[in-house]
C-alpha positions, -999 to +999 in steps of 0.1 A: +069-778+273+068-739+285+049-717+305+037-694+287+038-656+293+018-624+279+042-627+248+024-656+239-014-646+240-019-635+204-005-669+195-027-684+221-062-662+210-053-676+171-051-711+183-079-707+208-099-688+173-098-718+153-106-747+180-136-732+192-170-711+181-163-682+202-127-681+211-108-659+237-092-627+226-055-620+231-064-597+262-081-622+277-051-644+267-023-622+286-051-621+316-045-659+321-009-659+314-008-633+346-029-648+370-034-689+358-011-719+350-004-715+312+013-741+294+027-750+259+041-767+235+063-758+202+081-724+189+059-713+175+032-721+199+013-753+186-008-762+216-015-749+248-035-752+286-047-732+308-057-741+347-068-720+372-056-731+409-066-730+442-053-751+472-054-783+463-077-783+432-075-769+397-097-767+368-082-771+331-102-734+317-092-747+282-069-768+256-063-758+222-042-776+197-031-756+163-057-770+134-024-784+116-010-798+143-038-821+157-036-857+161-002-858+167-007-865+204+001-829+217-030-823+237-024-863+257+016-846+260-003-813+271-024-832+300+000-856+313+022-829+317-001-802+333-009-833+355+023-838+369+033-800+375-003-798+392+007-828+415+039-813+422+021-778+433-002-803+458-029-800+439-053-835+445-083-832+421-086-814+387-113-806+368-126-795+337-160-792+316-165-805+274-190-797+254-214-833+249-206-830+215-169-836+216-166-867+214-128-863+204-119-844+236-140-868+258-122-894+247-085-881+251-100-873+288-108-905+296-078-915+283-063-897+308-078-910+337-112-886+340-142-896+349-170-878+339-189-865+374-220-845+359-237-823+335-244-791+332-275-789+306-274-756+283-240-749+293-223-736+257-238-711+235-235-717+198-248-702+174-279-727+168-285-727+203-268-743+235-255-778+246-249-794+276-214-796+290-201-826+307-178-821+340-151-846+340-125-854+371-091-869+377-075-875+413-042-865+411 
């Protein structure tokens, strides 16, 4: 496990590219490796987080695993790590939001001790239209 720094965020947009419909570019990459919590696995990169922070809550902005490199536990390594440095920084309640769809990621959340707390109807654009994102918590 590594934080990840602005050398990484081409790695991190490629990843990022082939987990998701629209993925984040490598400028918006190097943006969160400035200003958020960015961590990672593997040399080179095969998974990452990113949190934002503030006080004592964060929010888990995404999780990518390299295609090849799924199912291998990486994102559970990933979360209970990011967990425990978030604890350690005083942070008390994390969040994130999941697309309805994934049920793969929903159920690595839960898991991990989230608890889904709402939904957010239209939330995600794809390309044949939106879905609903599901807002999960976890006290730390």
């Amino acid at each position: 496990m590594r934080r990840l720094i602005v050398a990484d965020a081409k790695a991190m947009a490629d990843i990022h590219a082939a987990s998701f419909e629209k993925g984040w570019d490598a400028l918006e990459m190097s943006t969160h490796c400035r200003k958020d919590i960015c961590l990672g696995l593997g040399d080179p990169l095969s998974a990452f987080i990113i949190c934002s922070h503030a006080a004592d809550q964060s929010e888990i902005l995404t999780i990518a695993t390299r295609p090849t490199d799924r199912q291998k536990g990486l994102g559970r390594d990933l979360l209970n790590h990011t967990c425990d440095t978030l604890r350690n920084l005083g942070v008390a309640d994390l969040f994130l939001e999941v697309a309805e769809d994934n049920e793969a990621a929903k159920a690595l959340y839960r898991k991990a001790g989230f608890s889904p707390i709402g939904r957010r109807p239209g939330y995600y654009r794809r390309a044949n239209g939106r879905i609903a994102a599901i807002t999960f918590s976890k006290k730390l």
